[in-house]
N, C-alpha and C positions, 0 to 999 in steps of 0.2 A: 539525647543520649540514645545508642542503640547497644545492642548485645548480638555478640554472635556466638551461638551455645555452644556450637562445633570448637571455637578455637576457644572457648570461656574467655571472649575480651570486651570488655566496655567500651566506646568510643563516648566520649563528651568533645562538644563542640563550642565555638563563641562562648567567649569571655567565661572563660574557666577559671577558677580558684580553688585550689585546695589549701585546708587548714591540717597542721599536723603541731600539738602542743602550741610552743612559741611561732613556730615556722608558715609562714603564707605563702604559696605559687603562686602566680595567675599567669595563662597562657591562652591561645590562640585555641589549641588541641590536647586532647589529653586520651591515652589510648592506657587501658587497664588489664596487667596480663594476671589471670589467674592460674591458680594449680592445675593438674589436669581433673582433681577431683571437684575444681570452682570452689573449694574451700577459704581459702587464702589467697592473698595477693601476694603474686610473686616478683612484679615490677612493675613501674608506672613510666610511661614515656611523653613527656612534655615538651611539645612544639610548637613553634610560631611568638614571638613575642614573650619569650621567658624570662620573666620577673619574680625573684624570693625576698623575703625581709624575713630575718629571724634575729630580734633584738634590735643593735646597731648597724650591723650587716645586711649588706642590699648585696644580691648577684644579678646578673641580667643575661641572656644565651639567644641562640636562636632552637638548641636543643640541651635537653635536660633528658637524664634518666636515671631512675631509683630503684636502689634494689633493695628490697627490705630486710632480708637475711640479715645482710650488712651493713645497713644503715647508711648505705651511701648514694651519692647521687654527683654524676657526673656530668657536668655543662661543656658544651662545646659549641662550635658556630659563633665567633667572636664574644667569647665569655669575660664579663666585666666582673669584678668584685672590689667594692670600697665599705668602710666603717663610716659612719652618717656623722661620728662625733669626731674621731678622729681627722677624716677626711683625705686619707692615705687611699691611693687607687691601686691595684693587680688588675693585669690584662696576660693571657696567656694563649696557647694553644687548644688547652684543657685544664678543666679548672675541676677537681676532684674533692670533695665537703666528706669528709667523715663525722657525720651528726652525732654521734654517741660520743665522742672525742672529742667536737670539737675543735678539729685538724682540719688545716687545707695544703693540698698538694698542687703544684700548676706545673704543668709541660709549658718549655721555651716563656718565663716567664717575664714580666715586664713587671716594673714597680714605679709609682710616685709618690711620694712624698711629698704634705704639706707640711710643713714646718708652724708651731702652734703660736699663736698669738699672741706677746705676752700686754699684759692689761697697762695702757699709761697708767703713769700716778698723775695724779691729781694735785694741782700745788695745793 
């Protein structure tokens, strides 16, 4: 990790993970912007290899960025997102997670559908 006081920003390097309640990153890079007072974090920016799970939800990016104000966090760089139990996939241009909500928004989106399994009977 380094700091740079001037701009108040963290750099973390190799095999980053950040924990946020249910929610897991892990990336390549992780560069931390503070206030200008370095009070608060004002957004976090996640590169290289961007991986979330939060519940059944997996996203995948090659860039992420969060902004805490608003609780969002915006993937882009072939941004993946599927449900692990469902197994339904999104692919978009940009892939926008409103955490407090809940809510996902995607530019130019694409969608798959798996179709659910139903269980043979059994004679």
């Amino acid at each position: 990790m380094t700091f740079d006081r001037q701009t108040q920003t963290f750099l973390f390097q190799e095999r980053v993970r950040v924990r946020r309640c249910d929610m897991t990153i892990l990336c390549d890079r992780l560069r931390v912007f503070n206030d200008s007072a370095g009070q608060h974090v004002e957004r976090l920016l996640f590169t290289g290899n961007v991986r979330m799970e939060q519940g059944a939800r997996r996203v995948t990016a090659e860039r992420a960025e969060y902004f805490d104000a608003e609780q969002k966090l915006i993937l882009t760089g072939n941004p993946k997102a599927w449900d692990i139990e469902e197994q339904n996939e999104l692919t978009g241009e940009e892939i926008v997670v409103f955490l407090e909500e809940d809510k996902m928004f995607v530019k130019q989106a694409h969608v798959r559908f798996h179709p659910r399994q139903q269980p043979s009977e059994s004679p």
